[in-house]
N, C-alpha and C positions, 0 to 999 in steps of 0.2 A: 290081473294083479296091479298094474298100472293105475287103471282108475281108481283103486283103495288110496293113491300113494297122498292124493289130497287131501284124502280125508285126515289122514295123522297128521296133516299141517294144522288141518283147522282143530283136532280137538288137542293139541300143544299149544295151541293160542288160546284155548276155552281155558284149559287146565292153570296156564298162566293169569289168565286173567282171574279167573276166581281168585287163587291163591293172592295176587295182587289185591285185589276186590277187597279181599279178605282182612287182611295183614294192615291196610292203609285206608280202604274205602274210597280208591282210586284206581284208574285202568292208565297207565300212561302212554303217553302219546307217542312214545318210542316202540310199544310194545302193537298198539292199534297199527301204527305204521308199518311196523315190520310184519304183522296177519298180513296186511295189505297188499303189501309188496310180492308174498311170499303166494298169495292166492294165485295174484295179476300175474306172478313168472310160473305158478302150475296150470294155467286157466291156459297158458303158449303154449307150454309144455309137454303137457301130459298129453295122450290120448286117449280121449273117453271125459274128456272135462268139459263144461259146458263153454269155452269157447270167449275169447276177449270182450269181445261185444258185449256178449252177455255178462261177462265178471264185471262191467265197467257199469254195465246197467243194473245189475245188482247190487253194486257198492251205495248205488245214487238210490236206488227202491228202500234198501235197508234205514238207510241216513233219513229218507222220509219218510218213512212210516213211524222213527222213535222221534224225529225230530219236534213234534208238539209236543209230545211229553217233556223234552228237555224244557221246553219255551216254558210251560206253565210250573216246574220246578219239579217233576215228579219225575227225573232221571238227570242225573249226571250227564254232561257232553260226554264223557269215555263214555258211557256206554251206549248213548246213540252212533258215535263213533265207531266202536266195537262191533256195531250190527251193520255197520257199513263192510268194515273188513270180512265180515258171515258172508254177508252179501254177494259179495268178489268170489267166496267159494262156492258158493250155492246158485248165483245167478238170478235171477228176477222173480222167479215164478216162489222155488222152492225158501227164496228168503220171504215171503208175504206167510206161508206157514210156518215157519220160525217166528218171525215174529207175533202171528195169531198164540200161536204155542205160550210163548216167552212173554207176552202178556197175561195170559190164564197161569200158566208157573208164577208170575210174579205177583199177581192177586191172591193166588195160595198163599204165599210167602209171604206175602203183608199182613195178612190175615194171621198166620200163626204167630208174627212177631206183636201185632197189636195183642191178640189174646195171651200173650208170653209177658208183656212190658206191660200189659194192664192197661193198656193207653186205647182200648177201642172207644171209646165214650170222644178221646178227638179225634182220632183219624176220621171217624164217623163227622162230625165237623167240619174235620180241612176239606173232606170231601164232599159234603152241602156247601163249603163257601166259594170253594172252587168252581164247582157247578155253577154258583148263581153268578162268578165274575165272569166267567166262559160265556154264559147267554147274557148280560146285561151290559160287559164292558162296562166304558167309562161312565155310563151312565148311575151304576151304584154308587159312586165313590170310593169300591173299593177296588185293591189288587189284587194280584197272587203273594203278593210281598207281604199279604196279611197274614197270610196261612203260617200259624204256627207247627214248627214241625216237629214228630215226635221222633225221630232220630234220622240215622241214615242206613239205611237199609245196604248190603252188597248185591247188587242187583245183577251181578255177571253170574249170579246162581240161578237166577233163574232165567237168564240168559243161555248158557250151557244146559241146563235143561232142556229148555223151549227146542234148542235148534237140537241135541240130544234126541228127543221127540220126534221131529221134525226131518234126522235121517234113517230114523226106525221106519217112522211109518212110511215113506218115500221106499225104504230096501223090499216092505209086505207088499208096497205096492195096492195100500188101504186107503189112499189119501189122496184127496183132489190136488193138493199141490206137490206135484211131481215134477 
């Protein structure tokens, strides 16, 4: 039972965070902080967690794998943030499937908000211009600052998805990142 007791940390921090996500189309910094904090004292804690080291190297795996997303505008700092705090609870391995996860969840989800807002004709766009600044750099003349955006998306949905996902298939014990 012990080993459960983290997991209700971190889906009180999903849960928060959506709702946050939701409400404002922000995760704040008080809130990423406090998953954090809350992971790193069950990660001492508990037993049956994966262990300080590893929550400290998961916080830093999570933060880099969303972290170019944020660089080229296509997430919020909260929520590379946010995947940092997953991180902390999940450890190194099991947050690189969350985040695999949480990228396909959030490709869904962009998809059904471009076909809902009628706006596929640019996302389809920001994401040829993007492509060609990402391989050409300075060289085109352009930015990412070009890309016109068609809203903002709450991306902690499919964030609590992805990692959702991510401790199903870990509990079947179906899934290489375990």
């Amino acid at each position: 039972m012990a080993l459960d007791v983290h997991y209700w940390f971190l889906l009180i921090l999903l849960g928060l965070a959506v709702a946050c996500d939701i409400a404002t189309r922000r995760i704040p910094n008080e809130l990423v902080l406090g998953g954090l904090l809350a992971a790193m004292a069950c990660q001492q804690l508990i037993i049956g967690g994966v262990g300080l080291a590893s929550a400290a190297l998961g916080a830093v795996v999570g933060l880099a794998v969303m972290l170019p997303l944020y660089l080229l505008r296509a997430m919020g700092a909260g929520d590379a943030k946010l995947m940092a705090a997953i991180g902390a609870f999940l450890g190194p391995t099991q947050i690189l499937g969350a985040a695999l996860l949480t990228l396909a969840a959030g490709g869904v989800l962009a998809l059904a908000a471009a076909l809902w807002s009628r706006s596929l004709r640019r996302v389809t766009a920001n994401l040829r211009l993007m492509l060609f600044v990402v391989t050409t750099g300075k060289a085109s003349g352009l930015s990412i600052a070009d890309v016109e955006t068609t809203g903002r998306m709450p991306y902690a949905i499919a964030i609590a998805t992805g990692t959702g996902l991510q401790l199903w298939l870990a509990a079947r014990g179906e899934w290489m990142f375990v």
